[in-house]
VEXVO-734178 format. One record per residue: residue in three letters; y, x, z of N, C-alpha, C, O, CB in turn. Coordinates in steps of 0.05 Angstrom, whole numbers, plus 32768, in hexadecimal, padded with zeros to 4 digits. Glycine has a CB too. Layout:
residues N
AlaYXZYXZYXZYXZYXZ ...
END
This chain:
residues 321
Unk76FB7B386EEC76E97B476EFD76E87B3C6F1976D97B466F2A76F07B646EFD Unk76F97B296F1F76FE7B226F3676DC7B156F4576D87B1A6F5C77187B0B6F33 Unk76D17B0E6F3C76AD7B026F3F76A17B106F49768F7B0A6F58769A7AFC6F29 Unk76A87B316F40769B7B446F4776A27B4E6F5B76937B606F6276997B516F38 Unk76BF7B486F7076CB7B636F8176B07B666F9D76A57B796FA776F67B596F93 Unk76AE7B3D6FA4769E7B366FB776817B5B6FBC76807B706FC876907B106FA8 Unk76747B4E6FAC765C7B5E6FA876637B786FA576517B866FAD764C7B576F93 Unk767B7B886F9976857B9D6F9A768F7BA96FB8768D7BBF6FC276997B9B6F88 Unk76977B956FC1769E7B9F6FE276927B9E6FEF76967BAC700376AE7B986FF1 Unk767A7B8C6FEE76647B8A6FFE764C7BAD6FF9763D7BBB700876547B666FF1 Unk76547BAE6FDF763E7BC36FD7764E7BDF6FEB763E7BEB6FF9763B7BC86FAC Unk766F7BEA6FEA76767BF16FF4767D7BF6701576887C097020767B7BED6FE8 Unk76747BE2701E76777BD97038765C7BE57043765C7BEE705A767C7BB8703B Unk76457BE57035762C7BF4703A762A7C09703C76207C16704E761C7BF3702F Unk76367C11702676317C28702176417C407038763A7C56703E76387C287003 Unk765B7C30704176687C40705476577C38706F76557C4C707E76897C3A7054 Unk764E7C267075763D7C21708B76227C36708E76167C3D70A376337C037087 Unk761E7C3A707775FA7C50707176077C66707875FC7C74708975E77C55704C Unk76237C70706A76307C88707276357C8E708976307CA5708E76447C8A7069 Unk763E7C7F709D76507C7F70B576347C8270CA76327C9170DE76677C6070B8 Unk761C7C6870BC75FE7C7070D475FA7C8A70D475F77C9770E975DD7C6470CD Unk75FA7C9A70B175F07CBF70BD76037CD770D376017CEF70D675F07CD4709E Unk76177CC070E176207CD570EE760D7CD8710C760F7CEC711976417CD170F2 Unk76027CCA711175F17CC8712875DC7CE0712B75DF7CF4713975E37CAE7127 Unk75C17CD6711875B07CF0711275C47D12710C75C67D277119759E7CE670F2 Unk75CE7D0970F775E77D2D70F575F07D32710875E77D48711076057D3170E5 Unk76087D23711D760B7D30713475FE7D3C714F76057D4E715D76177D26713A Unk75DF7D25715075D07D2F716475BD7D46715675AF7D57716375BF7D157172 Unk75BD7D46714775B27D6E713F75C87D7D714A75C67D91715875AF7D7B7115 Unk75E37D70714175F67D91715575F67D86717075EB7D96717F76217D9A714B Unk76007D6E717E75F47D79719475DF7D8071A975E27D8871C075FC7D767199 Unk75C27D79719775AA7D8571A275B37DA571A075AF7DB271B5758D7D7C7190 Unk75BC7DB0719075C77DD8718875D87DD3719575E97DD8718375D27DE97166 Unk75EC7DCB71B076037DD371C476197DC571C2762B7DC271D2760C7DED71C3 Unk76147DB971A076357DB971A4763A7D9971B4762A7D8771B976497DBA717D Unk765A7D9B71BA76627D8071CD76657D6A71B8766E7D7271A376817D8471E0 Unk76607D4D71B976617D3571A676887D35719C76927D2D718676537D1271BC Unk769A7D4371B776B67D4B71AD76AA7D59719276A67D4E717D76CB7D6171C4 Unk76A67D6E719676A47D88717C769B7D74716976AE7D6D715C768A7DA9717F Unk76867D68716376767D61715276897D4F713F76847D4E7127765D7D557160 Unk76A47D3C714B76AD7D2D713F76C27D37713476CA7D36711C76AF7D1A714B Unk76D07D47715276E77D52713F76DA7D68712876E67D63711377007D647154 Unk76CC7D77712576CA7D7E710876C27D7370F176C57D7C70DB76BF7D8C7106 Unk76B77D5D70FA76B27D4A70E976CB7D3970DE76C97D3070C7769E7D3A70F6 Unk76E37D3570EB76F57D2770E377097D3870DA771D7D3070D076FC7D1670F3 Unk77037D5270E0771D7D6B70D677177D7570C4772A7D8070B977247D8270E6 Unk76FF7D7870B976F17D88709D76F07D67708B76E37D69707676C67D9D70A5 Unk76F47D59708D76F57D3D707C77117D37707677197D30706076E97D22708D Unk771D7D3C708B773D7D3B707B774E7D51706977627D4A705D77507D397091 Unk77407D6E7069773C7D85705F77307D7D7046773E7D7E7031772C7D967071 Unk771F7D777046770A7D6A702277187D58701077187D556FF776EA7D547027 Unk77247D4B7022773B7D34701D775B7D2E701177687D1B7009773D7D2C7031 Unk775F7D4D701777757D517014777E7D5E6FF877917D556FEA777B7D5E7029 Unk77787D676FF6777A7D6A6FD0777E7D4F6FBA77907D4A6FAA77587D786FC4 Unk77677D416FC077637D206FB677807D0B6FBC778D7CFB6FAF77447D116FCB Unk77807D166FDA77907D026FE377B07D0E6FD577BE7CFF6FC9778D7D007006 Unk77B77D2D6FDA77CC7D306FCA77CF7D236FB077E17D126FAD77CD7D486FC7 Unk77C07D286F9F77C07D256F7C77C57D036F8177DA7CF96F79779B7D316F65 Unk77B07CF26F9077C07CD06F8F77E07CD06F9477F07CBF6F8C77B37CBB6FAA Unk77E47CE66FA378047CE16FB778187CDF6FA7782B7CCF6FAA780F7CF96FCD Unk78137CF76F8978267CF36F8078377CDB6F75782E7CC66F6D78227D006F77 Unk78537CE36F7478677CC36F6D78677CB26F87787B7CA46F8B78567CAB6F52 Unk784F7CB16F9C78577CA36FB2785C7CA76FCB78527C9C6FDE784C7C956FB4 Unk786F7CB96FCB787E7CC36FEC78867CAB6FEF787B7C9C6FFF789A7CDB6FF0 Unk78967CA56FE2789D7C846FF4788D7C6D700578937C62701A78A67C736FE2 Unk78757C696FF2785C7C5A6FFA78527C6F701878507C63702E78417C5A6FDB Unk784F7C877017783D7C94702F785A7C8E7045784F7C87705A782F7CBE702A Unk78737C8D704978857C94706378807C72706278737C6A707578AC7CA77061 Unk78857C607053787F7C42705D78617C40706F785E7C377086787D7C2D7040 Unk78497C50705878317C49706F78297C58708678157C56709578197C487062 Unk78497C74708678377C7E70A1783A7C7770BC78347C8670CF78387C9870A5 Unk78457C5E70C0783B7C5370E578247C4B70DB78147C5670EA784D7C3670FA Unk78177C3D70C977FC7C3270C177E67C4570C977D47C4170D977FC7C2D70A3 Unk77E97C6270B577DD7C7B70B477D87C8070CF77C17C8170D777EC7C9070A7 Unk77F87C8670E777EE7C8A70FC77E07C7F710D77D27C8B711D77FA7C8E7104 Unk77E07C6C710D77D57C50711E77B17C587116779F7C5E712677E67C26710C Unk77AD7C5670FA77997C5170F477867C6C70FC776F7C6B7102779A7C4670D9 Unk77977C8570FB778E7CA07103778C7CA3712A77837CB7713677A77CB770F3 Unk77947C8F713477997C98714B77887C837162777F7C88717877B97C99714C Unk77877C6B7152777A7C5A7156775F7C527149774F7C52715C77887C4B7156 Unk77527C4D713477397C4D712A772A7C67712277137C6A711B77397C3D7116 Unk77407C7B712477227C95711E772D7CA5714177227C9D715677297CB870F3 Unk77357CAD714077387CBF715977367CA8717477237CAA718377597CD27158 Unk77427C9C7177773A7C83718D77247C7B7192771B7C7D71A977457C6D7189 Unk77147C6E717C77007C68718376E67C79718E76D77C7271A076FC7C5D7173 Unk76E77C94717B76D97CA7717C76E37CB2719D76D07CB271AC76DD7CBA7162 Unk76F37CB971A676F57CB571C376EF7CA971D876E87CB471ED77027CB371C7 Unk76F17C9271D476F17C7971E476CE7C7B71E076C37C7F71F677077C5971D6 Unk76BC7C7971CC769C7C7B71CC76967C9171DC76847C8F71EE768E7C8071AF Unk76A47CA771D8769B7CBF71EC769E7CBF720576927CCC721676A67CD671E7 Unk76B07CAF720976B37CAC722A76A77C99723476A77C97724D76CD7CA97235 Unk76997C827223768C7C67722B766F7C7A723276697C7F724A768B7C4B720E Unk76637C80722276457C97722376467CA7723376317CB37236763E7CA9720C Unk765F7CAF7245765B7CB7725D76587CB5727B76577CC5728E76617CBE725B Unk76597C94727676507C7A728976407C72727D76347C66728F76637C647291 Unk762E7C6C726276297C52726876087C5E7245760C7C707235764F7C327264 Unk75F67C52724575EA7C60723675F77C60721C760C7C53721975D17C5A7235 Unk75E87C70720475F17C6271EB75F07C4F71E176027C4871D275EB7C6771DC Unk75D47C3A71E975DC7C2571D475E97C0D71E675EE7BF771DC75BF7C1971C1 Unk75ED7C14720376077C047204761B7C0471FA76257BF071EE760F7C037213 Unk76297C1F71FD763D7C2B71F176477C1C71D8765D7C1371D376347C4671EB Unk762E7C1D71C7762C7C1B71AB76357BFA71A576437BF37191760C7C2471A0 Unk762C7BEA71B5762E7BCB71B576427BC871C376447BAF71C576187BBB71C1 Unk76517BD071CB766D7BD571D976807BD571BF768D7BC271B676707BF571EC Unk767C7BEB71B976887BF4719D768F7BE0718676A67BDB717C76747C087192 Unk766D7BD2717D766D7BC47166767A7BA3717076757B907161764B7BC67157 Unk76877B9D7184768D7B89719476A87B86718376B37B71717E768C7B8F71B5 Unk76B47BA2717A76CB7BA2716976CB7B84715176E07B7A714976C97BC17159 Unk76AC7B7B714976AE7B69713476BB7B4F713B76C87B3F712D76937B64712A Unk76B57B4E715676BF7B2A715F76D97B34716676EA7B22716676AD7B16717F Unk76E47B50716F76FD7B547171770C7B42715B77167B2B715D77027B72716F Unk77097B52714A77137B48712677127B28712077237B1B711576F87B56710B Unk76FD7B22712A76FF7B07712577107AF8713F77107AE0713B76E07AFD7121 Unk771B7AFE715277207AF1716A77427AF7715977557AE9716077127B00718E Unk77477B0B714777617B20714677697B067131777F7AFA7133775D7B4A7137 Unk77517AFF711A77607AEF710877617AD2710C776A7AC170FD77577AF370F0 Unk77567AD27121775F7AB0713377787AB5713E778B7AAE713077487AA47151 Unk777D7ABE715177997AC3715B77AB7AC8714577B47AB87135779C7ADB716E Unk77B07AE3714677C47AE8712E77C67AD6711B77DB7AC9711A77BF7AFE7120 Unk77B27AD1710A77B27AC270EB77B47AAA70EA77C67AA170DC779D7AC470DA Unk77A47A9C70F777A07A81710377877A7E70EC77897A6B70DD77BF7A677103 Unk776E7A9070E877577A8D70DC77417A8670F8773F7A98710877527AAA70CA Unk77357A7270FB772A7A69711277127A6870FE770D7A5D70E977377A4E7124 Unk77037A7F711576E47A7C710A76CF7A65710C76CE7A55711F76D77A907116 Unk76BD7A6570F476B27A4770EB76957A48710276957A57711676A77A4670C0 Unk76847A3A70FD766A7A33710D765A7A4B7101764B7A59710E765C7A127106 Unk765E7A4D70E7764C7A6A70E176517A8970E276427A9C70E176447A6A70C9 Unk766C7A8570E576777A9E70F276727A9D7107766D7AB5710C76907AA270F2 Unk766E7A91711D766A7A94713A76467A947133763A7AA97137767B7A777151 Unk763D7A86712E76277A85713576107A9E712275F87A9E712476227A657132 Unk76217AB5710E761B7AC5710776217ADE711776127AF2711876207AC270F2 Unk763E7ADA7129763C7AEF713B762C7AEF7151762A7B02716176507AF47143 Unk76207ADB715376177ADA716D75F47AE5716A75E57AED717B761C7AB7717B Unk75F17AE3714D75D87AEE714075D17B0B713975BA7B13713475D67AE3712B Unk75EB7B1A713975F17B38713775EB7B3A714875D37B3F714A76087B457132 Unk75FD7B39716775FC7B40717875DE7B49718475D57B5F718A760A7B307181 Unk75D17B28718575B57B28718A75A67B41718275957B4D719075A97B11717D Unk75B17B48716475A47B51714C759C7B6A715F75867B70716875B77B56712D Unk75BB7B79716375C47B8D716D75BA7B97718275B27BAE718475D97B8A7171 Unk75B97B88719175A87B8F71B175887B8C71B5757C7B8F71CA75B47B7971C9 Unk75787B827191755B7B8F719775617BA8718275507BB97183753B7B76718D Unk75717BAE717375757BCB716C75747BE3717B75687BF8717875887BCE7163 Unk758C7BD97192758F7BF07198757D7BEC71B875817BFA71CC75B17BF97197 Unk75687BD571B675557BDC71C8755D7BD071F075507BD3720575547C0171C2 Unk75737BC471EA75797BBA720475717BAB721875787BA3722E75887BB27203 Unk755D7BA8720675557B94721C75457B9C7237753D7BB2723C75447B80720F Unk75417B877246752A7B9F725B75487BA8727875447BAF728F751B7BCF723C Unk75617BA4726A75767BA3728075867BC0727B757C7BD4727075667B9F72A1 Unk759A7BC0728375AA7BDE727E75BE7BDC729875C77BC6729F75BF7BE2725A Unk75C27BEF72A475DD7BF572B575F57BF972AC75FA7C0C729C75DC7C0972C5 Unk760A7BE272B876287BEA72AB763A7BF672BC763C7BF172D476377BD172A0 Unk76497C0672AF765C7C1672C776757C0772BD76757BFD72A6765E7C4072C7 Unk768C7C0672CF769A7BF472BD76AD7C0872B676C17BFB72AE76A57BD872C9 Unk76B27C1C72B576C37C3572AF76B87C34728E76C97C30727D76BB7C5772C4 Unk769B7C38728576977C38727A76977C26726376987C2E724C76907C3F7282 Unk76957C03726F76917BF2725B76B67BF1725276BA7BEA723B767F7BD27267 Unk76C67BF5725C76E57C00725976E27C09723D76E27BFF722776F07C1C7271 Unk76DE7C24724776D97C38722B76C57C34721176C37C4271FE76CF7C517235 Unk76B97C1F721776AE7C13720676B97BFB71F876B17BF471E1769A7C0E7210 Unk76CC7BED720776D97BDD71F976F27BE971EF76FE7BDC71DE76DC7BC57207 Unk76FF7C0371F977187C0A71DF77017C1E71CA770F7C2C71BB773E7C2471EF Unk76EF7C2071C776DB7C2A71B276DA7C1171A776C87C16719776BE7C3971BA Unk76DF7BF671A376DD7BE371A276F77BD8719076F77BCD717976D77BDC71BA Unk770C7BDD719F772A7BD4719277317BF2717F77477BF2717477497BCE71B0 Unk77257C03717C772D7C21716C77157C0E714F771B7C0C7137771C7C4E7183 Unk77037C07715876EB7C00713C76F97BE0713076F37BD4711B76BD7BF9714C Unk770A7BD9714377157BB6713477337BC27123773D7BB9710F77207B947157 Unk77387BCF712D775A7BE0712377507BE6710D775F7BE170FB776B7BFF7134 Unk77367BF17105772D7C0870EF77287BE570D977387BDB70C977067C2670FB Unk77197BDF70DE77117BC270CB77327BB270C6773B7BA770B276F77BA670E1 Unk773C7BB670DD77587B9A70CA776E7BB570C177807BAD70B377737B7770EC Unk776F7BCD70C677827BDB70B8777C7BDD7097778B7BD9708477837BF570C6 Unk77567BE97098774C7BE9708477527BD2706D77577BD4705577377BEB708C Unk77507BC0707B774D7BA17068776D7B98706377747B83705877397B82707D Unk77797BA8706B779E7BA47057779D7BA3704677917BB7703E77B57BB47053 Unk77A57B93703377A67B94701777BC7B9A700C77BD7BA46FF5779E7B81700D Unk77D77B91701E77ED7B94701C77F57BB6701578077BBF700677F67B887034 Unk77DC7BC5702877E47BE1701E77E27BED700777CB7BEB700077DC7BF07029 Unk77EF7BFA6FF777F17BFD6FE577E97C1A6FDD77E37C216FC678047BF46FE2 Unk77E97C286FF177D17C466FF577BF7C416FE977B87C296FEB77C37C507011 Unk77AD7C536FD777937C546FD1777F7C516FED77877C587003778F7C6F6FC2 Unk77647C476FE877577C547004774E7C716FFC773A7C74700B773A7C427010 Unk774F7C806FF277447C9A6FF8775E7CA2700877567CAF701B773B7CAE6FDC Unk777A7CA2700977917CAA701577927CA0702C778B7CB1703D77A67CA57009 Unk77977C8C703577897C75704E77797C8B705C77837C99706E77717C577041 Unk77617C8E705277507C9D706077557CBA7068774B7CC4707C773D7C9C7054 Unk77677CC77054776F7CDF705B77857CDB706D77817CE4708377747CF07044 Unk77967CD2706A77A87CCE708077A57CC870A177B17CD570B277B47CBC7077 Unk77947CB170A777847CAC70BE77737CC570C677797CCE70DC77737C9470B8 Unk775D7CD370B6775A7CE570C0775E7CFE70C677517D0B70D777527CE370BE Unk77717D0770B777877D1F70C577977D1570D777A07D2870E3779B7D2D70B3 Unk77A27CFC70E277A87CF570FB779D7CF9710F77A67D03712377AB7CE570FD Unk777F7CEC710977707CEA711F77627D03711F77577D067134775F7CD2711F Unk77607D10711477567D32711B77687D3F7125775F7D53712F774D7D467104 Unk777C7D3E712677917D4C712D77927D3C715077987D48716477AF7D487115 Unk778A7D1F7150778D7D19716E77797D247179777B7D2C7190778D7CFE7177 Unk77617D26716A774B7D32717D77427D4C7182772D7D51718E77367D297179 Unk77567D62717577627D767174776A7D79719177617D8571A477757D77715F Unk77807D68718D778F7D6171B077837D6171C477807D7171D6779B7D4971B6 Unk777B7D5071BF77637D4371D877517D5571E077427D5271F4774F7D2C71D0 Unk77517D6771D0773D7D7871D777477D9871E377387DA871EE772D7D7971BD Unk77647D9B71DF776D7DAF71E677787DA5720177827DB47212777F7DBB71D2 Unk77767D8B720477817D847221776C7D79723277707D66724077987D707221 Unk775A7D847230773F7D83723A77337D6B724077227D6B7253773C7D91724E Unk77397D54723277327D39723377117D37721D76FE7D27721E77517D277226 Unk77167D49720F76F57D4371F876F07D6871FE76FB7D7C71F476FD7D3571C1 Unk76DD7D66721176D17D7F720D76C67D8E71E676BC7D8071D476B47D787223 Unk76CB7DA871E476CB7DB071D076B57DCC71CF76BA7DE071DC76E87DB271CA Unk76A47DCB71C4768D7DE071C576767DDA71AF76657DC971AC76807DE071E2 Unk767E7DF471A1766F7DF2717F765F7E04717E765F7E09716676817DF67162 Unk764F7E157189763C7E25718376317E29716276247E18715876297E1C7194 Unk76387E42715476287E3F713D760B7E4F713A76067E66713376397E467128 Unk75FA7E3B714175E47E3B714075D47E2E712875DF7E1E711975E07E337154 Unk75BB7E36712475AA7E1A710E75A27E04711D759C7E077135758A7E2270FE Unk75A17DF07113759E7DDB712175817DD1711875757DE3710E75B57DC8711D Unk756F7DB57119755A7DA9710C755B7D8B710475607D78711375437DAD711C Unk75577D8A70ED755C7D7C70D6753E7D7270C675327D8470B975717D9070C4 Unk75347D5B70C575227D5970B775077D6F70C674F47D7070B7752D7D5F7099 Unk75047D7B70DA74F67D8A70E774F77DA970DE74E57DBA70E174DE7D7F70E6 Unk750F7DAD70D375197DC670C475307DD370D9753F7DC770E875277DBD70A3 Unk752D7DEB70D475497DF970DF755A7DF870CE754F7DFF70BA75497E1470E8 Unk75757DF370C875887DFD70BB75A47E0070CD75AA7DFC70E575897DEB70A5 Unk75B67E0C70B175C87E1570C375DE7DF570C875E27DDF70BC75D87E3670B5 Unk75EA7E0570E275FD7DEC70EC760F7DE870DA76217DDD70E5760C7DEE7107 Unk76147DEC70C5762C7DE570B476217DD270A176307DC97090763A7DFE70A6 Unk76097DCC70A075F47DB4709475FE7D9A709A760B7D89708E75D47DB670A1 Unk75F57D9B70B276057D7E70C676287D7870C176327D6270BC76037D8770EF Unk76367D8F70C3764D7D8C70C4765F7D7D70AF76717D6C70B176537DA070C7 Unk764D7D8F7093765C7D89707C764E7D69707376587D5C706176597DA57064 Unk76367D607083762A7D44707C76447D36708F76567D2A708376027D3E7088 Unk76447D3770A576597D2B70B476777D2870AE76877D1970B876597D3670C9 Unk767A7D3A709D769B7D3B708F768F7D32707776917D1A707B76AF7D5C708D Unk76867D32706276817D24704B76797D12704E768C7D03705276777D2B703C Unk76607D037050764D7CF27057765C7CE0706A76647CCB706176337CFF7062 Unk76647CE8708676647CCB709A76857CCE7097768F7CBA70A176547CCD70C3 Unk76947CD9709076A77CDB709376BE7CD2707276CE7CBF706E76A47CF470A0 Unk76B67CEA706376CA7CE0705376B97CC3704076C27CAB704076D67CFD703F Unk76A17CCC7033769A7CB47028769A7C9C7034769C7C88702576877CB77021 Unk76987C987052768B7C82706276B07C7C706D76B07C69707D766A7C8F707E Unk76CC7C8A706876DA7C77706976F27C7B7056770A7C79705976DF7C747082 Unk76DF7C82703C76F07C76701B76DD7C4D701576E17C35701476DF7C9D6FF0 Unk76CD7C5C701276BB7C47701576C17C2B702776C37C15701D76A67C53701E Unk76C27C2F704176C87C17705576E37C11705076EB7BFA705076C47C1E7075 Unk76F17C26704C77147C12704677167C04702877257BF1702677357C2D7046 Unk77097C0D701477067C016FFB76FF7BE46FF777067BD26FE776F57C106FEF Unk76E57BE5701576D17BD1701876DA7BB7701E76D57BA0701476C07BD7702A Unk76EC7BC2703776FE7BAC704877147BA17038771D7B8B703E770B7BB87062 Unk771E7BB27024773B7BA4701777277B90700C772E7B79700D77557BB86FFE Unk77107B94700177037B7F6FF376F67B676FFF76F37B506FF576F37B8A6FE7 Unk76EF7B72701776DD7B5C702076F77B4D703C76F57B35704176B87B6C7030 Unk77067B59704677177B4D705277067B59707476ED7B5B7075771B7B297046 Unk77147B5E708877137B6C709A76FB7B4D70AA76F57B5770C077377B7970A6 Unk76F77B4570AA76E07B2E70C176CC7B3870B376C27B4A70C076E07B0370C1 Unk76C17B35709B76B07B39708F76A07B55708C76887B59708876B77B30707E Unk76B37B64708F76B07B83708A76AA7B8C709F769D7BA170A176C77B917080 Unk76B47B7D70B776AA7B8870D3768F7B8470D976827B9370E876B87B7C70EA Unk76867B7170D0766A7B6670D176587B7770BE76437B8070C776687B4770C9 Unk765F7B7B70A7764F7B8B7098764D7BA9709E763B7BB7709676587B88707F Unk76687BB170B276647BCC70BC764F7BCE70D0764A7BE570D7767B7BD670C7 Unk763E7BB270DD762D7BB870FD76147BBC70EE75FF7BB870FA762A7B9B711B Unk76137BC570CE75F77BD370C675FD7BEF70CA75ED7BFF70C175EB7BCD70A6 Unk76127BF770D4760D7C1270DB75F77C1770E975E57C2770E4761F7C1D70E7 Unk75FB7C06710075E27C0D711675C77C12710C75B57C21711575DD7BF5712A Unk75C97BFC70F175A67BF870EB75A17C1B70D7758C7C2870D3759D7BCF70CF Unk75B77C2070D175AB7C3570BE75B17C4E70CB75AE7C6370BF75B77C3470A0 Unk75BB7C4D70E575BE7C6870FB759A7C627106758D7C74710F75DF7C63711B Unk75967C55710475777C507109756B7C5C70F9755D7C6F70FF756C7C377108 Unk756C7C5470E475597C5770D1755E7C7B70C6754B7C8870C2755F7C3D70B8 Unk757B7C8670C475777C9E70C6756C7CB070DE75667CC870DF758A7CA570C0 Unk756C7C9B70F275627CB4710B75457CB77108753A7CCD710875677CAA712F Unk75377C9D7104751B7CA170F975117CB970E674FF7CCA70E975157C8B70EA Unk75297CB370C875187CCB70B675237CE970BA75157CFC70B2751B7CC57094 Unk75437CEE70C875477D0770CB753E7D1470E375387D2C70E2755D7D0A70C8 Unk753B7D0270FC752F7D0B711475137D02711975097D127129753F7D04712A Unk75037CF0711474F27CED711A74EA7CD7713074D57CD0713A74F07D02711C Unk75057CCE713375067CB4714C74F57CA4713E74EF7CA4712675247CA17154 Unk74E97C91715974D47C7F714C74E17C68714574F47C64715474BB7C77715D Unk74DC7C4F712D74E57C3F712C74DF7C27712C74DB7C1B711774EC7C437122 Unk74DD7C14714F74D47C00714E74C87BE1714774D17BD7715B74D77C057154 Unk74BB7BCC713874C27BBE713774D77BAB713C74DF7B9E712874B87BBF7138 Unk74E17BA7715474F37BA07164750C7BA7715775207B98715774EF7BAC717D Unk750C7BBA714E75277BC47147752A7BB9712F753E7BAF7126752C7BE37146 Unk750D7BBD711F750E7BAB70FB75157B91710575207B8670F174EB7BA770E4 Unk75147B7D711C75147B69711E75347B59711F753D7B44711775047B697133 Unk753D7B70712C75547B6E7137756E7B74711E75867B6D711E75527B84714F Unk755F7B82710A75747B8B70EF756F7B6D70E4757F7B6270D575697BAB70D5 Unk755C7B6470EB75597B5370D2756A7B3A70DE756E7B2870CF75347B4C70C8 Unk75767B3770FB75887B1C710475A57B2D710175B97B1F710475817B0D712A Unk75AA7B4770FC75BA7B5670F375CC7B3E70E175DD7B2D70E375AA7B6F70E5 Unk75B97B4C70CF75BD7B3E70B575BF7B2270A775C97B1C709175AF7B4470AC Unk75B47B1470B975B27AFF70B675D67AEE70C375E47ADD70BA75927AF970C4 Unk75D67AFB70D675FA7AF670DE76027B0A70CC76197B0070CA76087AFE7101 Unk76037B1570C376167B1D70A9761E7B08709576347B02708D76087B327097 Unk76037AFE708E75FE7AEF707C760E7AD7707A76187ACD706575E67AEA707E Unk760E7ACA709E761A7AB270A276357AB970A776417AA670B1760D7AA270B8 Unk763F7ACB70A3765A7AD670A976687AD2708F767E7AC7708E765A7AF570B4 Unk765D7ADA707B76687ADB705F76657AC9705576777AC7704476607AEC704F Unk76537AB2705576507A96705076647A85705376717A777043763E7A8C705C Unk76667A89707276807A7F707976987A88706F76A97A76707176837A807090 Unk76A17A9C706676B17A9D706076BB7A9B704176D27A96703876B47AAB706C Unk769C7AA0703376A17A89701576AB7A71701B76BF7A6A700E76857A807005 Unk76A37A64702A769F7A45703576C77A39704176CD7A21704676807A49705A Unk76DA7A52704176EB7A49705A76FC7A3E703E77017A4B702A76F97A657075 Unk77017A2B704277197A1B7037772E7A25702F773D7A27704277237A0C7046 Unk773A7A2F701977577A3A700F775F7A52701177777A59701277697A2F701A Unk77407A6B7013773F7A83701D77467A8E6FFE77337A896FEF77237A8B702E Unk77527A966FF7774D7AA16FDB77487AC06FD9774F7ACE6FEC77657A9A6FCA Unk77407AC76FCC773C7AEE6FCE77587AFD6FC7776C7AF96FB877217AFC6FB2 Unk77517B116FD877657B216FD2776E7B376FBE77647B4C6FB577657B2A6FE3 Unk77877B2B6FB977937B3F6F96779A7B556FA277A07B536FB977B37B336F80 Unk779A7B6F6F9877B47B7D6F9477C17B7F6F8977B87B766F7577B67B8B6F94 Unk77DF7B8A6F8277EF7B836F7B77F27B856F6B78057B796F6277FA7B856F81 Unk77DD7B986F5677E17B9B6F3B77C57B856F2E77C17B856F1677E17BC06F31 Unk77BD7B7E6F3577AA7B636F3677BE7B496F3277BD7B3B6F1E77987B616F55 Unk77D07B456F4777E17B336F4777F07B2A6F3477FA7B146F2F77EC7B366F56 Unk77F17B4C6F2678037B4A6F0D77F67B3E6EF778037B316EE7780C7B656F03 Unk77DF7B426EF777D07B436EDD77B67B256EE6779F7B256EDD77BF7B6C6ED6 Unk77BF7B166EF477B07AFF6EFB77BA7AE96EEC77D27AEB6EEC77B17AF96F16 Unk77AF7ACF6EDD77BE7ABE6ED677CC7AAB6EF077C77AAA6F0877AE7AB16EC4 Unk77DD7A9D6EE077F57A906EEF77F27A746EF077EB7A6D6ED978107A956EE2 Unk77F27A636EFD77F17A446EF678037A406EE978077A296EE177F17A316F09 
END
């Protein structure tokens, strides 16, 4: 089955990317209804680890040993790619607009790749570079930048540890070594990181204010627990069982790149749940998206002596020379 993992992680890697874009449209219905973008996440990451936790028990069993080995991993990954980053964006958006913010953020991809040159000694090829440099492009007629933006530099700060919280999340994800399920992975990280932004919020660092009101959805009223439970199911638990599954498969460079279609499909839901308009420019811009995706993964078919990654019960059951 090994022929197949490629296209399996790739299919996964989307699919958590389509998940992770509906948190955009869902949260700006709650906070168009009052609530603070704090509220909106931490319940979103505290009712996901809640859903999670049943699942994640029943895997656990037989492996206490495996969870006290992975929990500096757990913490790191809870403290740093879900609660960190989600901080670090909220405080960037309060210098600096969103889709700077946002390109701040997805900057995490060349992190990853700059992470597995150093560390690894994986030195990116001509189409790795010259596919990031095509995202990027991609990225900034998406999110409409052009025309000039003001940078505060407090803000582009907080935009770049929203930046090292989204590169932590891709190379923790893409361990293979770990031996956690990803649905546990995911529960673990995010009862960390709800529990930090719990904190953060009782120490008045993420303002906290949830009004339950109905919100509008599709040009409908409904009630605010609509959004919530899409944001804890939808962007949350599916969108990171899915991305850690994705990454053990596709390997953390690759996966980072396939995660900057979030942007395109936080678009594309703001269009059909809100009604935002959706410009050519922006179709223009998905489509060099993609196209550095494209040259990203090429290359890395292409890299010399890369072989895919087993797990360990794969390893077992692989032939031997």
């Amino acid at each position: 089955m090994s022929e197949h993992r490629p296209g399996l992680g790739m299919s996964l890697a989307l699919l958590s990317a389509a998940s992770f874009g509906a948190s955009g449209s869902l949260g700006t219905s709650l906070i168009e209804a009052g609530w603070t973008p704090g509220a909106a996440v931490t319940a979103r990451v505290l009712v996901a680890a809640l859903v999670l936790t049943p699942p994640a028990l029943v895997q656990l069993r037989g492996r206490g040993g495996q969870l006290r080995r992975s929990g500096r991993t757990l913490l790191v990954y809870g403290l740093a790619a879900v609660a960190g980053a989600q901080l670090c964006f909220f405080q960037a958006v309060e210098h600096l607009s969103v889709a700077v913010a946002l390109l701040l953020e997805y900057s995490g991809a060349l992190l990853v790749v700059l992470y597995l040159w150093l560390r690894r000694g994986q030195r990116p090829g001509v189409l790795t570079l010259c596919g990031a440099a095509l995202a990027v492009a991609g990225l900034a007629l998406v999110l409409q930048l052009l025309g000039g933006a003001e940078l505060d530099l407090v803000g582009v700060l907080w935009g770049l540890g929203a930046a090292f919280g989204l590169a932590t999340y891709f190379l923790l994800s893409a361990d293979a070594d770990d031996v956690l399920p990803p649905l546990v992975v995911a529960w673990g990280g995010l009862l960390a990181g709800g529990v930090a932004l719990g904190g953060a919020g009782l120490l008045g660092l993420l303002p906290l204010a949830a009004p339950r009101t109905d919100v509008v959805l599709l040009d409908s009223r409904v009630s605010w627990l609509v959004p919530v439970l899409g944001l804890a199911l939808v962007a949350a638990v599916l969108a990171y069982v899915t991305g850690i599954a994705g990454a053990r498969l596709l390997g953390a460079k690759v996966a980072s790149f396939v995660g900057l279609t979030e942007v395109l499909f936080a678009v594309v839901f703001a269009w059909v749940l809100l009604g935002q308009s959706l410009r050519p420019v922006q179709l223009a811009g998905g489509a060099l998206v993609l196209a550095g995706i494209a040259l990203v993964r090429v290359d890395e078919l292409r890299a010399p002596g890369v072989a895919p990654v087993l797990t360990p019960h794969e390893q077992v059951l692989a032939p031997h020379p």
